[in-house]
Every structure is written in structure tokens, then in C-alpha cells.
N, C-alpha and C positions, 0 to 999 in steps of 0.2 A: 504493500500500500504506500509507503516512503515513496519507494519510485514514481511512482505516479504525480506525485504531489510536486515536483521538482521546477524551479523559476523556467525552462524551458517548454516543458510542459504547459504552464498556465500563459506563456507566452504564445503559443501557437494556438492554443484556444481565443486568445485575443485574437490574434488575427486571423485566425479561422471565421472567427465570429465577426469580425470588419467588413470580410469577403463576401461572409452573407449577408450582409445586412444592405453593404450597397450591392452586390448583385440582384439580390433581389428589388433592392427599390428600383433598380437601374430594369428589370424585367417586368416586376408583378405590381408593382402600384403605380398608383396614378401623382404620387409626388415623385418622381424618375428623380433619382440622386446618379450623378456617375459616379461610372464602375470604375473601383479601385484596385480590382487584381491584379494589374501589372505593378504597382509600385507594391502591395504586399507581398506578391512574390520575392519584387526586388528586397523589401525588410526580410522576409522570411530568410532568402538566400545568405543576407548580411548578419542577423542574431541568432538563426536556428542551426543551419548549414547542413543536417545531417539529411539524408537521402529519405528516409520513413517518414521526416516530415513532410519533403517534396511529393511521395505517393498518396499521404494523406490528404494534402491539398489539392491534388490533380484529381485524385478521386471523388473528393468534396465537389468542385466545379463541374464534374460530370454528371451526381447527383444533380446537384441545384441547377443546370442547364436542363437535365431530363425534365425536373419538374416543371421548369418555369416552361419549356416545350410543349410538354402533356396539359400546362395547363391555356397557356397560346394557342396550342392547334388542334383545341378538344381533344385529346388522350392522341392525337396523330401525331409520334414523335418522328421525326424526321432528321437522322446524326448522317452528314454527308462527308466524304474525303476534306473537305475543306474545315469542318469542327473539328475534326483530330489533327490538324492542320496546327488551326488555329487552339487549340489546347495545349501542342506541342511548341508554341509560341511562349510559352510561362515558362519551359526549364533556361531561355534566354536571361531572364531578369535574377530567374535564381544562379545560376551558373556565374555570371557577370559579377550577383553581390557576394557568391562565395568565395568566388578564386579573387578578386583584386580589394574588395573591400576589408579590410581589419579594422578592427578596436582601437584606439578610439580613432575615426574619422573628420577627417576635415572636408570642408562646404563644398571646396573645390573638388577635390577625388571624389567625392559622391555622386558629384552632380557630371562630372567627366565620365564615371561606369553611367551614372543614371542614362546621361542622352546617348551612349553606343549603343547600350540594352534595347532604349526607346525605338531610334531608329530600326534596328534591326529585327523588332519584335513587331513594328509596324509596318515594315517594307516585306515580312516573312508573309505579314496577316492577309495584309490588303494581295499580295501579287498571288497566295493562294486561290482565293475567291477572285481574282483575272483569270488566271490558268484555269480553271473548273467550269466557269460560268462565263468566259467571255465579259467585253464589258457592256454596262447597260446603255439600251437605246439612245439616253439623253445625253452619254459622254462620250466623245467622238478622238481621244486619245488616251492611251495608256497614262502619261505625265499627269492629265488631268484626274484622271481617275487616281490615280496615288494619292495626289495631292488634295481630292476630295475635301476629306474630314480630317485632314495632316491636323489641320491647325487647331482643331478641337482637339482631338484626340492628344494633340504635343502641350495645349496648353493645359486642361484638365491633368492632365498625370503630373505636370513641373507643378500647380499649385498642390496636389497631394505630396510630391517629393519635398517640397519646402515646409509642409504641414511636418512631416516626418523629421525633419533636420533641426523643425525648430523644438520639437519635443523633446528628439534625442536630445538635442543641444542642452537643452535647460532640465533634461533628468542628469547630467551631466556634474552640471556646474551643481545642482542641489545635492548630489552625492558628493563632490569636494567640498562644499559649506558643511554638512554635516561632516565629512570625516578632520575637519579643520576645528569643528568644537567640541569633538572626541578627543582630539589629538593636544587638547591647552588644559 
């Protein structure tokens, strides 16, 4: 039972529990919050880093997409080449914050993995859904089509990743304060 109780443990349920919360507003309600799974992957990859977590999160998302699916398209769930695609798009952000991110972080190095991740996890996403589907009637070039929702998509995740760096940042300095009037 010890083990289970462990700060990594209730850390991943935190962000387990983030992923649903805007997944779902982002799919099942009608206040639409965006989705923030790419930058918790990217935190998960940075504080968790071990592999069992990344299965559990990948598996989570698949749950919570099946339902929000079943419940979008009356029980007609519909998982095409491009959702494993695009599911396969999260071990980017993890991989990114595991191997170059370390303890403690600075604003720069975060935000330098953050935007490689970003790009890469949206140029993986979008160019799936080209290859599979062609692109739609109304956009008359690839470029444009990229560039769609770039800018949403780029700016929503950079105010999540600044959400993140300013929390880190300040659970930070309030762990030096306290161990600074432990330490007199």
C-alpha cells in the first residue's frame, strides 16, 4: 500500500486528471476549454519519465476519445489510421521532456524542447490527416492547410506551457523559502 501512495504516483493522477478534465470539456461540453494533452505529456515526460506512466496515459486518451466518440457519433465509434496517428503524436512531447529536460529547468531550455516537440507533434498530426484524407474542398494547398489552425493550436499550448513554468517556477522558489527557515 506505501507504494502506491508515492509523490509520483499522486503526481500522475494530477495530470491524469488535467487531461480529463480539458479533454473532455474540449469534446463533451458545451463550455469547450482547450485540450491540454500535449503540454501534459510534455510535464509528464519532464516529472514522471518512466514508461508505465506513458502506457497509462496513452491508454487513458484512448479510453476518453472512445467515449467522447460513442458519445458524438451515437455508440458509432469510428478509430481511423490517422487517430493512432495522431495518438502516436504524445510519445513526441514525452520523449522531448524526458531525454533533454532535467531538474531544475530554466525558461529558456523548456521553452526551446517545448517549441521542437510542438512543431513536430503538429506537423506529424496535421500531415497524417493530409496523407489519409486528402485535403478538404475549401483549401486549395498543402502550406495552407498546415498552417490552418498552426496558430491556434501554437498559441493555446505556449499559454499552457507558460501556465506550467510559472507554477513550476514558484513551487520552486516556495521550497527554497521554506528550506531557508528550516535551515536558521
Amino acid at each position: 500500500m506505501k507504494n502506491l501512495l508515492n509523490a509520483s504516483n499522486y503526481l500522475f493522477i494530477l495530470i491524469f486528471s488535467l487531461i480529463l478534465f480539458s479533454r473532455m470539456g474540449h469534446d463533451l461540453t458545451p463550455f469547450s476549454i482547450p485540450d491540454a494533452s500535449f503540454v501534459l505529456f510534455l510535464v509528464g515526460g519532464f516529472l514522471l519519465r518512466k514508461s508505465h506512466f506513458l502506457a497509462l496515459m496513452l491508454l487513458g486518451l484512448l479510453i476518453i476519445d472512445i467515449y467522447a466518440l460513442s458519445r458524438l457519433n451515437g455508440n458509432q465509434i469510428n478509430l481511423e489510421v490517422t487517430y493512432f496517428i495522431h495518438l502516436f503524436c504524445y510519445l513526441i512531447p514525452w520523449f522531448f521532456a524526458s531525454k533533454y529536460l532535467h531538474q531544475p529547468i530554466t525558461f529558456s531550455k523548456f521553452f526551446k524542447v517545448f517549441f521542437a516537440a510542438l512543431f513536430l507533434t503538429y506537423l506529424f498530426s496535421n500531415t497524417s490527416y493530409y496523407f489519409y484524407y486528402g485535403l478538404p474542398p475549401t483549401i486549395n494547398s498543402f502550406t495552407n492547410f498546415i498552417i490552418g489552425d498552426a496558430l491556434n493550436f501554437v498559441l493555446i499550448n505556449t499559454v499552457y506551457g507558460l501556465i506550467f513554468t510559472f507554477v513550476y517556477k514558484l513551487n520552486l522558489n516556495l521550497k527554497f523559502k521554506s528550506l531557508k527557515k528550516t535551515s536558521v
